[in-house]
N, C-alpha and C positions, 0 to 999 in steps of 0.2 A: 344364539339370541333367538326368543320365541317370537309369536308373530305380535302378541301383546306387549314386548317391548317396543317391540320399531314400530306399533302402532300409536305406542305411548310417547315415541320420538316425535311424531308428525301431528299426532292428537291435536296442538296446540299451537304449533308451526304457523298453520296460515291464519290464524286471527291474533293470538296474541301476542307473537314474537313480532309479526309483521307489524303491527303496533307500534312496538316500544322499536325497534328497528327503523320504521318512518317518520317517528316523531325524531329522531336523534340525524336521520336524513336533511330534513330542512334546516336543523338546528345550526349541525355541524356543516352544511354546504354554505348555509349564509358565511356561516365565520370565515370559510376558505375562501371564501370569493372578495370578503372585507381584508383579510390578509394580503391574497395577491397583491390589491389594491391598492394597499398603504407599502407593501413591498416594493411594485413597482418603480410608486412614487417616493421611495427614498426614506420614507416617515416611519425614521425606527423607534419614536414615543408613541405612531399609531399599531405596526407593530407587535410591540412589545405589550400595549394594553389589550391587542386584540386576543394574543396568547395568552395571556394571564387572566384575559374574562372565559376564553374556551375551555381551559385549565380548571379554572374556580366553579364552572356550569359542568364539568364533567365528573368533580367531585362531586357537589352538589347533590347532583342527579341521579348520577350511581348509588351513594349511599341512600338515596331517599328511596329509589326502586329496590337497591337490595332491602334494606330493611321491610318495606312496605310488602313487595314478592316474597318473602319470608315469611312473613305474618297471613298473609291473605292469597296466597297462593291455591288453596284449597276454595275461597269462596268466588277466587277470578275462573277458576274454573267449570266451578258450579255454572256461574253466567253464562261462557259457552257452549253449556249444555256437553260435556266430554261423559260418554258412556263409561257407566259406573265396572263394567272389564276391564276396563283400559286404565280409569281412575286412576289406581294409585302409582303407577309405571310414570303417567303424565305428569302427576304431581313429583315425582321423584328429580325429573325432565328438568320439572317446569325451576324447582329449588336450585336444583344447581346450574340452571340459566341465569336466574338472578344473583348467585354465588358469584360468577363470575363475571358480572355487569362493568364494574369498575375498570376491572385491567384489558377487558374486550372492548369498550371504548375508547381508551386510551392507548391502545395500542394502532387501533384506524383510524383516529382521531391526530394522533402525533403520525402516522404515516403520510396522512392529509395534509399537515402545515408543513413537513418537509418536503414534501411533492410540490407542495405550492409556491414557494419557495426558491425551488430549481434542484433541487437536493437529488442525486443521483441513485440508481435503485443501491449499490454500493454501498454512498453514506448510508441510507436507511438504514439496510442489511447492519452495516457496522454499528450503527448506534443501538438498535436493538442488542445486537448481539453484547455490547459493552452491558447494556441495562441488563441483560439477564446475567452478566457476569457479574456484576456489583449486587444483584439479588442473591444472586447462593451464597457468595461469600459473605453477605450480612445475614441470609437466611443459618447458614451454620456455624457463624460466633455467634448468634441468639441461641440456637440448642445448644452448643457448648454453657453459656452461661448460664440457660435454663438449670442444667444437668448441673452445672457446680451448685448454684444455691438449692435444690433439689438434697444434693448431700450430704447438705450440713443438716438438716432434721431428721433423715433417715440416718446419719451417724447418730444422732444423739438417740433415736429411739432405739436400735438396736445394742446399743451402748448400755441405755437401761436396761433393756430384757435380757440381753442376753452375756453380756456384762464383756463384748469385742468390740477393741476400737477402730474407727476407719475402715471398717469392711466395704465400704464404698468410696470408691477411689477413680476419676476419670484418668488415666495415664496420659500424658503428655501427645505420644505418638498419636496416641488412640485419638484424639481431637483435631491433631491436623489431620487424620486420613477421611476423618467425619467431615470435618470442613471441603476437603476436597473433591469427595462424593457429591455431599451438596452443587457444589459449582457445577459439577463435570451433567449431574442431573437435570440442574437448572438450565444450563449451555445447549443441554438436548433440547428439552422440552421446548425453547423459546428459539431455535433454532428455524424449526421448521413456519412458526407463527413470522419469524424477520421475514423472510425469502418470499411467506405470500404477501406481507405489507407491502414489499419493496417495489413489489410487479402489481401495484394496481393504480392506477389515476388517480389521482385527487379524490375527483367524486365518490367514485366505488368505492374506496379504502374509505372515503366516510359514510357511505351508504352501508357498507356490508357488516355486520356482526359475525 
C-alpha cells in the first residue's frame, strides 16, 4: 500500500467520518439510555417501541447517507478541502464508507440494546454469529436462484444460434457446495466483527463505527 493510499484512508477521517460517527453517537446513546430505562422498569410496550424507533431511525438514516454519500461524496469533499493527490484514493475511502453505513450501524447499534439490556458478551457473540449464519445461507439460495433464471435465456439463446440444448445446466451438488461456501465465508467474515461487538459497553459499541 502506497503512501497516497493510507493518506487517502485518513484524508477524511478526522472531519467527516467523525461527523456522521457523532451524530449517530447522541442518537444511538439517547436510545440506550431510554431502553435501560423502560428495561429496568419492566415496560416491555416502552421497550419494544424504543427498538423498533432505533431500528426504523437506523434504516432511515443509513439509506438516506448511503445514497446521499454516493451521490455527493466528491462534492463533500471538495468542502474539506482534501488535496487533489490524494483525491481520488479518498473518494474511493470515502464510497465504500458509506456502502457500508447500514450494516456498520446496526451492528453497534444492536450490540448496544443487548448490552443494555444485561445480554452477555456470549449472547451477543451468538446472535451475531446466528445473523451471519442466516445471511450466507440466504446470500447463496439468492445466487443459486439468480443462476437458475439466468439459464433459461442463455438456453434459449444458444439454442438459437447454435442450435444445443441445455448447454447450461447448474448441477445439483454444484449449488449445495455454492450455498456452503457462501455461509462458511459469510461465518468468517462476521466472525471477527461479533467478538469486537460483544467486548465493548453499551456506549462505545454505539459510539464506534
Amino acid at each position: 500500500v502506497g503512501k497516497a493510499a493510507l493518506a487517502g484512508i485518513g484524508g477524511n477521517g478526522s472531519v467527516l467520518t467523525n461527523v456522521i460517527i457523532g451524530f449517530f453517537t447522541g442518537l444511538s446513546s439517547g436510545a440506550c439510555v431510554t431502553l435501560s430505562q423502560y428495561y429496568g422498569a419492566k415496560d416491555d410496550r416502552g421497550v419494544s417501541l424504543t427498538v423498533h424507533t432505533s431500528t426504523a431511525l437506523c434504516i432511515l438514516f443509513g439509506l438516506f447517507l448511503t445514497v446521499f454519500g454516493e451521490l455527493f461524496a466528491p462534492q463533500l469533499l471538495e468542502m474539506i478541502a482534501i488535496p487533489q493527490e490524494i483525491f481520488q484514493d479518498t473518494l474511493i475511502y470515502t464510497r465504500i464508507f458509506f456502502l457500508g453505513m447500514i450494516p456498520s450501524i446496526f451492528y453497534n447499534v444492536g450490540a448496544g440494546i443487548l448490552r443494555a439490556i444485561g445480554a452477555s458478551k456470549k449472547d451477543i457473540s451468538r446472535v451475531f454469529n446466528a445473523e451471519t449464519l442466516i445471511e450466507g445461507f440466504a446470500a447463496g439460495v439468492l445466487g443459486i436462484v439468480v443462476t437458475l433464471l439466468l439459464n433459461i435465456p442463455i438456453n434459449i439463446i444458444i439454442d438459437k444460434v447454435v442450435n444445443i440444448k441445455n448447454i447450461s445446466v447448474l448441477p445439483t451438488d454444484g449449488a449445495i457446495i455454492l450455498i456452503i461456501i457462501s455461509i462458511i465465508l459469510t461465518v468468517i467474515a462476521g466472525f471477527i466483527p461479533a467478538k469486537i461487538a460483544s467486548k465493548k459497553d453499551p456506549v462505545e459499541a454505539l459510539r464506534t463505527e
